[in-house]
MARBA-260787 format. One record per atom (N, C-alpha, C): x, y, z; residue in three letters. Coordinates in steps of 0.2 Angstrom, whole numbers, plus 2048, in hexadecimal, padded with zeros to 3 digits. Example, Ala and Ser with C-alpha at 12.3 -4.5 7.8 and 13.67 -1.06 7.14 Angstrom:
! MARBA-260787
8427E4827ala/83E7EA827ala/8427F0827ala/8407F5823ser/8447FB824ser/840800827ser/
END
This chain:
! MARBA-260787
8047FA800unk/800800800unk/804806800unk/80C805802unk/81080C803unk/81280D7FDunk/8168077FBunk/8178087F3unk/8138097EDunk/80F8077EBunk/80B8057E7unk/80780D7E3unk/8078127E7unk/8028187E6unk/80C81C7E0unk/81281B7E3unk/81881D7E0unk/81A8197D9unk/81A8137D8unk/81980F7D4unk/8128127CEunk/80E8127D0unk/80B8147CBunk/80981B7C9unk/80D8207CCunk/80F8257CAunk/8158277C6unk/81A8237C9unk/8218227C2unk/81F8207BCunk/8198197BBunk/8168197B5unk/81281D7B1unk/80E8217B6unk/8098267B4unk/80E82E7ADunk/81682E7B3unk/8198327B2unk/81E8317AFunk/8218287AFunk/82782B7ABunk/8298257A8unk/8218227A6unk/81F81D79Eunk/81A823799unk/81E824793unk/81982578Dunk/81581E78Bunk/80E82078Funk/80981A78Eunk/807819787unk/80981E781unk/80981C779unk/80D81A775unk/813818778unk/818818776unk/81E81277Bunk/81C81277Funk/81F80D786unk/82580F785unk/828818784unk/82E818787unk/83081B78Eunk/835819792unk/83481B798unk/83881379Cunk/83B8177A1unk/83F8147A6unk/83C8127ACunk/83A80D7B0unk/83880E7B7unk/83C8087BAunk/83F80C7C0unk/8448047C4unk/8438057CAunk/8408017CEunk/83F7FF7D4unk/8437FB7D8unk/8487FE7DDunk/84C7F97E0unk/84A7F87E7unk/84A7F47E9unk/8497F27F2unk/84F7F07F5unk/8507F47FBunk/8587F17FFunk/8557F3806unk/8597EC80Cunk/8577EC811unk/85F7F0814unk/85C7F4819unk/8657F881Dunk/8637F8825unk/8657F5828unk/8637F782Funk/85D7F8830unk/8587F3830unk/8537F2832unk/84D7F682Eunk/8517F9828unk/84C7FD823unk/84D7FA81Cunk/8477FB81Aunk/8457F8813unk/84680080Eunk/84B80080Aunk/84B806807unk/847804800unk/8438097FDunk/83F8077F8unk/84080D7F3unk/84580B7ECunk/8478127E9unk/8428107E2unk/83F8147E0unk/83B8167DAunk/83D81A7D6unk/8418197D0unk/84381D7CAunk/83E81F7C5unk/83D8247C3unk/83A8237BBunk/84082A7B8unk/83C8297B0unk/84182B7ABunk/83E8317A8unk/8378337AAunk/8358377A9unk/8328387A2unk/82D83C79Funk/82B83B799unk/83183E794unk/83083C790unk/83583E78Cunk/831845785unk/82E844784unk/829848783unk/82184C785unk/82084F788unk/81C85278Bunk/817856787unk/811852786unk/80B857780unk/80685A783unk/807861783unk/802865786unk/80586478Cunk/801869790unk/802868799unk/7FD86579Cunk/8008627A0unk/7FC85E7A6unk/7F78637AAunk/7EF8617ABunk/7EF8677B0unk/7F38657B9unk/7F086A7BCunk/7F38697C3unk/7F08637C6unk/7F28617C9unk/7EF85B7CDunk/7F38577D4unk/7F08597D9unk/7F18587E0unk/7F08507E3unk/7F684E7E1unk/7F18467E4unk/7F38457EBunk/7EC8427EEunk/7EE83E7F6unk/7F08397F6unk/7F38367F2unk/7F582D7F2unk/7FC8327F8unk/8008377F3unk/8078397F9unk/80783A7FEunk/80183E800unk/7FE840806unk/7FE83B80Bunk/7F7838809unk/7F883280Bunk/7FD82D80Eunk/80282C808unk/80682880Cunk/80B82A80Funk/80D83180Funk/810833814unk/80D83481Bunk/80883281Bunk/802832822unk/80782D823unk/80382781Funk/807821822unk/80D81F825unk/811821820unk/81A820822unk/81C825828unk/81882A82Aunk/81982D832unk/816828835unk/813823837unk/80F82083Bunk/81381983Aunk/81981A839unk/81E813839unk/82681483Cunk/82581C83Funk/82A820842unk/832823842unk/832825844unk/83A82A844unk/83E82683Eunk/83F81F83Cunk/84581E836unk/84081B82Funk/839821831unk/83481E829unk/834825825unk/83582281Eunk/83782B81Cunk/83382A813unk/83382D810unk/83282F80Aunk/836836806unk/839834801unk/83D83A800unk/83B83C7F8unk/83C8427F3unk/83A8417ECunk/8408447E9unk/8438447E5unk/8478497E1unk/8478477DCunk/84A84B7D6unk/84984C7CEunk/8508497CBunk/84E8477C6unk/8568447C3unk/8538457BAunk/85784B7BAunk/85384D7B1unk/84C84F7B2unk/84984B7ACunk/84384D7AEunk/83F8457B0unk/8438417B4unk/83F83E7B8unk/83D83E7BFunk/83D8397C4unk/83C83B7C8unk/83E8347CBunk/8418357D4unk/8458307DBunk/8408307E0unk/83D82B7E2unk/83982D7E8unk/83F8267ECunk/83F8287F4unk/8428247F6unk/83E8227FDunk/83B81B7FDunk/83A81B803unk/83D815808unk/83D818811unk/83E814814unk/83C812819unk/83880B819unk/83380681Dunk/837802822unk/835805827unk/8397FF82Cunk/8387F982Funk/83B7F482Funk/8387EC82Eunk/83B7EA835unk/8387E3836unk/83E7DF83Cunk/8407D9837unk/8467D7838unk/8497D2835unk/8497CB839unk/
END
């Protein structure tokens, strides 16, 4: 449920759905007792017309959640071109 709203916004975002160009790599790694979960995409490569605005709760949302899993659960986003990193980290027991 934490992942799932991220993943399908790198495909929303950074697959041309007319074309299937586009990169998305999802990697999972356990570090001390966190699951870090990094989500690439590559961004569209062509953009038609402008998007209008759009405000989604899925991020909201799951940053409600990942506070309620405490001090080492985190969500991060940054840009790489015109793609986009979301990095999260779920804390597990081993």
């Amino acid at each position: 449920m934490l992942i799932q709203p991220f993943v399908e916004n790198a495909i929303l975002h950074g697959i041309d759905l007319n074309n299937g160009e586009g990169q998305i790599d999802i990697n999972f790694e356990i570090k001390n007792d966190v699951l870090e979960v990094t989500i690439t995409d590559s961004g569209k490569l062509v953009t038609k017309g402008i998007e209008p605005a759009h405000r989604s709760l899925s991020g909201a949302i799951s940053r409600e959640r990942i506070s309620l899993l405490g001090k080492n659960a985190s969500i991060s986003t940054a840009t790489k071109g015109k793609g986009t990193i979301v990095k999260l980290r779920i804390p597990v027991s081993t």
